[in-house]
KOLGU-280049 format. One record per residue (C-alpha): residue in three letters; x, y, z. Coordinates in Angstrom, 1 decimal, m for minus. Example, Ala and Ser with C-alpha at 12.3 -4.5 7.8 and 13.67 -1.06 7.14 Angstrom:
// residues 2
SITE  rest       X       Y       Z
SITE   ALA    12.3    m4.5     7.8
SITE   SER    13.7    m1.1     7.1
END
This chain:
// residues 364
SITE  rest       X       Y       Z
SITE   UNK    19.4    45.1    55.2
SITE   UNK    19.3    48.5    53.7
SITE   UNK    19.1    49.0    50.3
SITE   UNK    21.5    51.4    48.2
SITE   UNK    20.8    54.9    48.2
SITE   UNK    21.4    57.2    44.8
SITE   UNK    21.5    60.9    44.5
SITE   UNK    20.9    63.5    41.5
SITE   UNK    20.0    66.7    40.3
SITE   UNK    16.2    66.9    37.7
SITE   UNK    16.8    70.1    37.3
SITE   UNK    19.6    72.9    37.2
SITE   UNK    20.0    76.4    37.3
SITE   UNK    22.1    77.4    33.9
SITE   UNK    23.0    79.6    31.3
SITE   UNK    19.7    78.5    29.9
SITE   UNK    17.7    79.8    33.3
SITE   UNK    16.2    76.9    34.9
SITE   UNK    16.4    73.7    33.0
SITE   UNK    13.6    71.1    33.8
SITE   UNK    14.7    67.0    33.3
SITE   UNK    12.1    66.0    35.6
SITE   UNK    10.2    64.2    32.9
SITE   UNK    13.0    61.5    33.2
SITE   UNK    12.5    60.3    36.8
SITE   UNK    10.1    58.2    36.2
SITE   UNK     7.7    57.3    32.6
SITE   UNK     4.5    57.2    32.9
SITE   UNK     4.1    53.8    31.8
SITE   UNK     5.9    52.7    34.4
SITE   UNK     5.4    54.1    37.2
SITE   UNK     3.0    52.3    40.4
SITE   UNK     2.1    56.1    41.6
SITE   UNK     3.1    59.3    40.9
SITE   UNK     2.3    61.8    43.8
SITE   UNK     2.7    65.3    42.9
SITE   UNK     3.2    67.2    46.1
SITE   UNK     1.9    70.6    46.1
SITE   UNK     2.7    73.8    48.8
SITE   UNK     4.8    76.4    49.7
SITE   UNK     8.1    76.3    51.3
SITE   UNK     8.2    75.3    54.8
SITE   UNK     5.2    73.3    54.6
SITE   UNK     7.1    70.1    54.5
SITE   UNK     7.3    68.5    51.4
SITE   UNK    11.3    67.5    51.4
SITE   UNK    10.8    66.5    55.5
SITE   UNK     7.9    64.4    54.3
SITE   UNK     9.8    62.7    51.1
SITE   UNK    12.7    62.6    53.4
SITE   UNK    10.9    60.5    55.8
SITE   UNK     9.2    58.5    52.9
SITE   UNK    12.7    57.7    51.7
SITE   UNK    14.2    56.5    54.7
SITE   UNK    11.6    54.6    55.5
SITE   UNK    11.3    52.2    52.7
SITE   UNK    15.5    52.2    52.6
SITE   UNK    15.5    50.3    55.4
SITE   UNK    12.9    47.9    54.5
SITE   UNK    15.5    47.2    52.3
SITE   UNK    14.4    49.3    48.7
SITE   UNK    17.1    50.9    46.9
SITE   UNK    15.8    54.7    47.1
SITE   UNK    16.9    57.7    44.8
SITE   UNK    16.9    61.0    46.2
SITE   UNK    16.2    63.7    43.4
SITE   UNK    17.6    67.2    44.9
SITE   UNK    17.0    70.9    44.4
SITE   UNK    19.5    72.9    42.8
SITE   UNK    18.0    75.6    44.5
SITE   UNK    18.9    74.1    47.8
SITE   UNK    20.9    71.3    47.8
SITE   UNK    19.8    70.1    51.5
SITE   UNK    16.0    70.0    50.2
SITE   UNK    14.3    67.1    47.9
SITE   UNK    12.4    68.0    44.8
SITE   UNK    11.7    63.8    44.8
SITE   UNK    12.1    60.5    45.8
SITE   UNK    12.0    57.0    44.0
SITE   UNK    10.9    53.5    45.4
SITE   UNK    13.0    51.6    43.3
SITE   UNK    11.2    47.9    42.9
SITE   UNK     8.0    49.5    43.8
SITE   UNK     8.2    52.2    41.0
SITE   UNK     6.5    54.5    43.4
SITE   UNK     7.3    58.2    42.7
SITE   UNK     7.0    61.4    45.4
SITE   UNK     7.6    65.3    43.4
SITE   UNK     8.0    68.6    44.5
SITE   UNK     5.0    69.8    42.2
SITE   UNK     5.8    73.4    42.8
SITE   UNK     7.4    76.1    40.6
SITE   UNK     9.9    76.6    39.3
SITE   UNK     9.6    72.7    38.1
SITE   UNK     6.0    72.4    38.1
SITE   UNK     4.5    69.0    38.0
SITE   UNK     1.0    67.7    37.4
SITE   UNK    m0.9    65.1    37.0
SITE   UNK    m0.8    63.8    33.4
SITE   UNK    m2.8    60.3    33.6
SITE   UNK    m4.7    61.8    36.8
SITE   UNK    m6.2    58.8    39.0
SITE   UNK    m4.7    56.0    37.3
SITE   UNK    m1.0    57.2    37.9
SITE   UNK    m0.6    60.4    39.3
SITE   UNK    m2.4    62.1    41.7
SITE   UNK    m2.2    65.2    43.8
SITE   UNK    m0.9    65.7    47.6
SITE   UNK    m1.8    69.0    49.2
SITE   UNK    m0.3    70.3    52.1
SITE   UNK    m2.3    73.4    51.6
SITE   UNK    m5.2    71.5    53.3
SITE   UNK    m2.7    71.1    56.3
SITE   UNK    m2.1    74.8    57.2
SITE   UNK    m3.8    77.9    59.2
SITE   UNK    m5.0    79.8    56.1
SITE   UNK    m6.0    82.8    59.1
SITE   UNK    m2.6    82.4    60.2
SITE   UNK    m1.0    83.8    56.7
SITE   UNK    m3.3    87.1    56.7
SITE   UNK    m0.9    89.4    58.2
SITE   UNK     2.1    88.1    56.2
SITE   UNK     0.2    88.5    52.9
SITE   UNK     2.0    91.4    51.8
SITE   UNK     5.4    90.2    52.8
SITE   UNK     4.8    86.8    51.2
SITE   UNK     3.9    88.6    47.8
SITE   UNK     6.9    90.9    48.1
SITE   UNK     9.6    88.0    49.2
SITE   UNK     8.1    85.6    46.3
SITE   UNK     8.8    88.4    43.7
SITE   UNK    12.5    89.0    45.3
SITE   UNK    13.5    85.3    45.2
SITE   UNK    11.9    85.4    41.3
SITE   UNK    14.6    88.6    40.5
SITE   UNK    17.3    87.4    42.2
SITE   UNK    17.2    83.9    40.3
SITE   UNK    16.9    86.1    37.0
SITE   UNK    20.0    88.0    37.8
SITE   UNK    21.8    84.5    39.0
SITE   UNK    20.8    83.4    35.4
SITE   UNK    22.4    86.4    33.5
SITE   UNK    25.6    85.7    35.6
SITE   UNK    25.8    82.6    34.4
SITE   UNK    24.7    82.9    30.9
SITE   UNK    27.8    85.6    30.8
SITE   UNK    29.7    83.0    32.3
SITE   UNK    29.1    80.8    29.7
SITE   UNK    29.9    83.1    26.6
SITE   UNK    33.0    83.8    28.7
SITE   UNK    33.8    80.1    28.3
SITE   UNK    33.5    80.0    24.8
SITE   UNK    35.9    82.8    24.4
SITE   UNK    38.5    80.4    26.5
SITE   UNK    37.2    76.7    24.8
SITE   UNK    37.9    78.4    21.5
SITE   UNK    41.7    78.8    21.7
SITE   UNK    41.7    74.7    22.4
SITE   UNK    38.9    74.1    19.9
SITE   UNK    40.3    76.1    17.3
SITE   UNK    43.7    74.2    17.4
SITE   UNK    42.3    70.6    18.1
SITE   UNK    43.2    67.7    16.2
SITE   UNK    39.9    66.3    15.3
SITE   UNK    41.5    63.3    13.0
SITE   UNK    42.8    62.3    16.7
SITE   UNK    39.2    63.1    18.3
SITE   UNK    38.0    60.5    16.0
SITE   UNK    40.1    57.9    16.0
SITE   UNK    40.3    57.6    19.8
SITE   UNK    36.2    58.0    19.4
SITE   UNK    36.7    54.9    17.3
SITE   UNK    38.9    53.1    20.2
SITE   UNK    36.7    53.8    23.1
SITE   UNK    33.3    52.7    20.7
SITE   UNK    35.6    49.2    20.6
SITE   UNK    36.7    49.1    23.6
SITE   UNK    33.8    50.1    25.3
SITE   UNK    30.6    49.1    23.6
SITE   UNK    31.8    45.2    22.2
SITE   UNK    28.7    43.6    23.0
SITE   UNK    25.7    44.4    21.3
SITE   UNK    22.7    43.7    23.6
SITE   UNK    19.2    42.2    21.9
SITE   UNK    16.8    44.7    23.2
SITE   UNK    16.3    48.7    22.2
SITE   UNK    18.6    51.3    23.7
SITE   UNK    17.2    53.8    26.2
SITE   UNK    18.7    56.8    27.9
SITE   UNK    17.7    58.3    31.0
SITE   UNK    18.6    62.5    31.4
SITE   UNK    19.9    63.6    34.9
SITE   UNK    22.1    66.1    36.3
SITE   UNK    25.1    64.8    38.9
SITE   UNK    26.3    68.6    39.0
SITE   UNK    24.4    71.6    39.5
SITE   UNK    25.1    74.9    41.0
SITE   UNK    23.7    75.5    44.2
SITE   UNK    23.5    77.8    47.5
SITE   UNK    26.7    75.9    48.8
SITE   UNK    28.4    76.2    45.2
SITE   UNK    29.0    73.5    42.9
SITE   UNK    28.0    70.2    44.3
SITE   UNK    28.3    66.8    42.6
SITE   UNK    27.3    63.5    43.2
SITE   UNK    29.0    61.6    40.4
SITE   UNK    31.2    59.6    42.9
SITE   UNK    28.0    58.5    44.3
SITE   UNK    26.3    57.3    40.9
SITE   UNK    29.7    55.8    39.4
SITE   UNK    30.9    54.3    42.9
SITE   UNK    29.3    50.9    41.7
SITE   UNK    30.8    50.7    38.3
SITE   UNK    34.2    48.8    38.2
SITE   UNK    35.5    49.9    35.1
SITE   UNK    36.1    53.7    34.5
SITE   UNK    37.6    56.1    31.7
SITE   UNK    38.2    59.8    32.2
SITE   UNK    38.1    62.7    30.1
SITE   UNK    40.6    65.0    31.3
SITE   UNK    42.8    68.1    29.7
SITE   UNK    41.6    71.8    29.0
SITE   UNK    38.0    72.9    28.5
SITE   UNK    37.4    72.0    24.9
SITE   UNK    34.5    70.5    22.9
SITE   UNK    36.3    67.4    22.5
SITE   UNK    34.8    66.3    25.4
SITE   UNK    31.4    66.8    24.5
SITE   UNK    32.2    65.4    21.0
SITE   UNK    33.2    62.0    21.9
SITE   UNK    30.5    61.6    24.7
SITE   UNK    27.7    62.0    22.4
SITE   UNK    29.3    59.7    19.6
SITE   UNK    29.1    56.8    22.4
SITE   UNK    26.3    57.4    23.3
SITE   UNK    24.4    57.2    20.3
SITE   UNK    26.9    54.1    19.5
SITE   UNK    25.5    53.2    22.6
SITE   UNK    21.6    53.1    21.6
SITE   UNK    22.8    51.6    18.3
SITE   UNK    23.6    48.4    20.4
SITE   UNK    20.5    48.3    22.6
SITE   UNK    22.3    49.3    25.8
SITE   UNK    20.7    51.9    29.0
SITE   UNK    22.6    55.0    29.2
SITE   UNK    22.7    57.5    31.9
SITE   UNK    23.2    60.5    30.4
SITE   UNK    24.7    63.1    33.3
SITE   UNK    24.2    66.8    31.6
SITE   UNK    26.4    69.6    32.1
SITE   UNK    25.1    72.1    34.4
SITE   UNK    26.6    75.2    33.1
SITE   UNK    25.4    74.2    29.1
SITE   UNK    22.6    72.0    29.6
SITE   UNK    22.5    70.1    26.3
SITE   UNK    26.0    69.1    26.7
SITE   UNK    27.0    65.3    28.3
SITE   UNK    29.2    65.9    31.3
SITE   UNK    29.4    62.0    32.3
SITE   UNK    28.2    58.8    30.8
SITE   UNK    27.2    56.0    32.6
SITE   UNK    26.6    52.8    31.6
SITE   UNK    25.2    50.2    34.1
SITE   UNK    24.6    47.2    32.6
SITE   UNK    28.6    46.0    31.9
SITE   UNK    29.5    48.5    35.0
SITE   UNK    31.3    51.3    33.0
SITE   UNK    31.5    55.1    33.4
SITE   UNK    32.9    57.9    31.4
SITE   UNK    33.6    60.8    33.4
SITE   UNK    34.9    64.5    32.4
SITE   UNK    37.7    65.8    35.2
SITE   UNK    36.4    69.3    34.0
SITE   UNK    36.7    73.0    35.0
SITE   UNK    33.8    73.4    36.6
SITE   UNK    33.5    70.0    38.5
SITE   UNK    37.6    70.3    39.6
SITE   UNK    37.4    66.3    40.2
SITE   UNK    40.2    63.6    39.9
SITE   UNK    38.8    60.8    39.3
SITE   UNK    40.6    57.0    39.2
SITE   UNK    40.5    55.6    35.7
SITE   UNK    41.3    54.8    32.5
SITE   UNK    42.8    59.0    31.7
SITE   UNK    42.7    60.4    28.2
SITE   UNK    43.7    63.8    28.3
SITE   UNK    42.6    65.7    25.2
SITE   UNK    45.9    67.7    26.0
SITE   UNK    47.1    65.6    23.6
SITE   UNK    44.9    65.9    20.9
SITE   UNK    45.9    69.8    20.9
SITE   UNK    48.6    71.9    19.3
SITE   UNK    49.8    73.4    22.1
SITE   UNK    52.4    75.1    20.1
SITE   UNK    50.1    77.4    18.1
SITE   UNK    48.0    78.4    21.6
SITE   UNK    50.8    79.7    23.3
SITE   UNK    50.7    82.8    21.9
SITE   UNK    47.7    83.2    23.6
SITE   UNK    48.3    82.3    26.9
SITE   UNK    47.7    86.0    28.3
SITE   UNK    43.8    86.0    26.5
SITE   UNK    43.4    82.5    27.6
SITE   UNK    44.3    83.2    31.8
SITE   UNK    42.0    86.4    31.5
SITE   UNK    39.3    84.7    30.2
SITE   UNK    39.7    81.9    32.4
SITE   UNK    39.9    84.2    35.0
SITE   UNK    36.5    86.2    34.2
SITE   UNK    35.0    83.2    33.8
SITE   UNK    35.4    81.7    36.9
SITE   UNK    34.8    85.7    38.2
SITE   UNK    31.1    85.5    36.6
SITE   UNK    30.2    82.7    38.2
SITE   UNK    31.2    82.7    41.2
SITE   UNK    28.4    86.0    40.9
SITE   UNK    25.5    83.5    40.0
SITE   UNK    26.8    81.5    42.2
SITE   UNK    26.3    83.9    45.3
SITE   UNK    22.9    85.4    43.9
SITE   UNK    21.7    81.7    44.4
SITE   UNK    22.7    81.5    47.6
SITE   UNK    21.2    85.0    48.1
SITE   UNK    18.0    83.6    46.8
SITE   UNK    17.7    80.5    48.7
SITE   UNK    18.4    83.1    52.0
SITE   UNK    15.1    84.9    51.2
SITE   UNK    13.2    82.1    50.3
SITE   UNK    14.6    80.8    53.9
SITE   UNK    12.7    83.8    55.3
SITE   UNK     9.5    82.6    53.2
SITE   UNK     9.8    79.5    54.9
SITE   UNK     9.3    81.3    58.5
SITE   UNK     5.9    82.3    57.7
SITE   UNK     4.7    79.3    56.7
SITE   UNK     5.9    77.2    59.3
SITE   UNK     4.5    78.1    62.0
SITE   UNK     1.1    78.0    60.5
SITE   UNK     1.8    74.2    59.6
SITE   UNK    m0.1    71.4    61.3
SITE   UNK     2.5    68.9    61.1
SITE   UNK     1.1    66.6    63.2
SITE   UNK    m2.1    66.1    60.5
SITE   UNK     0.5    65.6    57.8
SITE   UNK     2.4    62.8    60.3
SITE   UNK    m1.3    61.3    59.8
SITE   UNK    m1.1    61.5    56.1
SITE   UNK     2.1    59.8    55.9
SITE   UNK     0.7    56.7    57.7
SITE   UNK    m1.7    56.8    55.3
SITE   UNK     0.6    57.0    52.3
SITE   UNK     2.5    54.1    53.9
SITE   UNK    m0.5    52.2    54.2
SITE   UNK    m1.5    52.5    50.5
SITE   UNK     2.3    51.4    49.7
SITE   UNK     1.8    48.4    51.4
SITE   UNK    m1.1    47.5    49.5
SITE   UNK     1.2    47.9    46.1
SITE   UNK     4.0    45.7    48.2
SITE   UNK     1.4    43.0    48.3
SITE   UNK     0.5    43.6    45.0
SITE   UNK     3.9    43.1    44.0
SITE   UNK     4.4    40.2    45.8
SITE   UNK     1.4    38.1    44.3
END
């Protein structure tokens, strides 16, 4: 029987630039194997982590499939769950090497798989495309960044008339109601992305992450720092009483909690937000409620237009994205015709064959 597949986001393209949470797929203490992959695009690195992954699903291993938020279709990793056997994407922009070299991690080349010769008339056009991709990522990040002062302007007309007394108490509530059992071992947290912005837009997979816990409460109501507010209050809450937290970070302000999720008694808080548009079934608290509405009305006019040029802005990062992921597309034809695939079919029997050795292991 197949085991249960998972999908997120290490990494996101904010109003920070790139932001890296790739040191949270897997600690090195304990990890099996870490393989850093390294190589250029085209050269197979997602196809090959791809195949790794469906492979060992159907020997029945739960898999999780870490994506790039530079294309959404590609893998920047995979994870063997049971077997704690980790595949990265070593490359920039998130690059990854070997930090206990030998004894965890180790290095995968697919440079030794291709027609160095092959490359020499491309050189130029390599160099050129590779310097494109990097400006047009730069100018996807200013877009976004101006996004995101955008959205203060429009979260400060709910924050600025937000009943924080109200914030509390129903902090208070959900702490009770939530967190009731106070587990005998540390608290740990694990930092992921279940929204990023991406060539095809802005793509979530919280449905897939929360669709196994039962019980689920929902932020919902006008952008506001409310959200935010109570989210880290449980969490720490959280830590206090030795329960493992997901922590799903907001991809447009990367150190703010988007969703919480908490595994071990099956419970998720999720934002219905402005930037994820979801509806989610569940327990709703809508911060509406928590705001004088009265007093804002006044500024309903400044409120639309910033709401408006918000949205505006990043649907312009959003499209330089996708306008970077079509050049880098175009890098990808150089290299893969100068690939021999059929070597690196070789090296994933040999990966799979070293796997089975840890299996054994395992199994002892």
């Amino acid at each position: 029987m197949k085991g249960k597949v998972k999908h997120y986001f290490p990494g996101g393209n904010t109003s920070k630039g790139f932001y890296s949470l790739y040191r949270y797929i897997m600690p090195q203490n304990k990890a099996k194997r870490i393989f850093c992959i390294k190589g250029g695009p085209g050269t197979g690195k997602s196809s090959f982590m791809k195949k790794i992954g469906e492979y060992y699903n159907e020997k029945g291993y739960d898999i999780e499939y870490q994506h790039c938020s530079s294309d959404n279709n590609s893998l920047d990793g995979v994870v063997i769950k049971g077997l704690n056997v980790v595949f990265l994407d070593g490359t920039a922009p998130h690059v990854v090497d070997p930090i206990n070299p030998g004894a965890v991690d180790e290095i995968l080349n697919m440079g030794e798989y291709w027609n160095e010769e092959g490359f020499q008339k491309y050189r130029n056009n390599v160099i050129e495309m590779n310097k494109e991709v990097g400006k047009t990522f730069k100018r996807a990040y200013k877009y976004i960044a101006a996004a995101k002062l955008v959205h203060d302007d429009w979260c400060s007309y709910y924050n600025d008339n937000l009943n924080y007394s109200k914030l509390n108490l129903m902090s208070e509530y959900l702490k009770e109601e939530i967190l009731n059992k106070k587990i005998d071992l540390p608290g740990s947290e694990r930092h992921m992305f279940a929204t990023a912005f991406t060539p095809d837009g802005i793509v979530t997979f919280i449905e897939n992450l929360s669709a196994d816990l039962n019980t689920k409460y929902v932020l919902s109501g006008p952008p506001t720092i409310g959200k935010h507010i109570i989210l880290e209050y449980l969490l720490q809450e959280g830590l206090k009483r030795g329960y493992y937290i997901e922590v799903l970070h907001s991809p447009l302000i990367p150190d703010r909690i988007e969703h919480l999720l908490f595994p071990e008694i099956g419970t998720a808080i999720l934002t219905s937000n402005e930037i994820n548009n979801k509806n989610f079934n569940g327990h709703e608290i809508n911060l509406e409620n928590m705001i004088n509405t009265n007093l804002i009305k006044k500024y309903n006019s400044q409120i639309e237009e910033s709401k408006n040029e918000f949205y505006s802005l990043l649907n312009k990062g959003l499209d330089s994205i996708f306008k970077a992921k079509t050049i880098h597309d175009k890098l990808e034809t150089y290299y893969v015709p100068n690939m021999k695939f059929e070597e690196i079919d070789k090296l994933f029997e040999n990966i799979i064959a070293r796997i089975s050795k840890y299996e054994t292991e395992l199994k002892k």
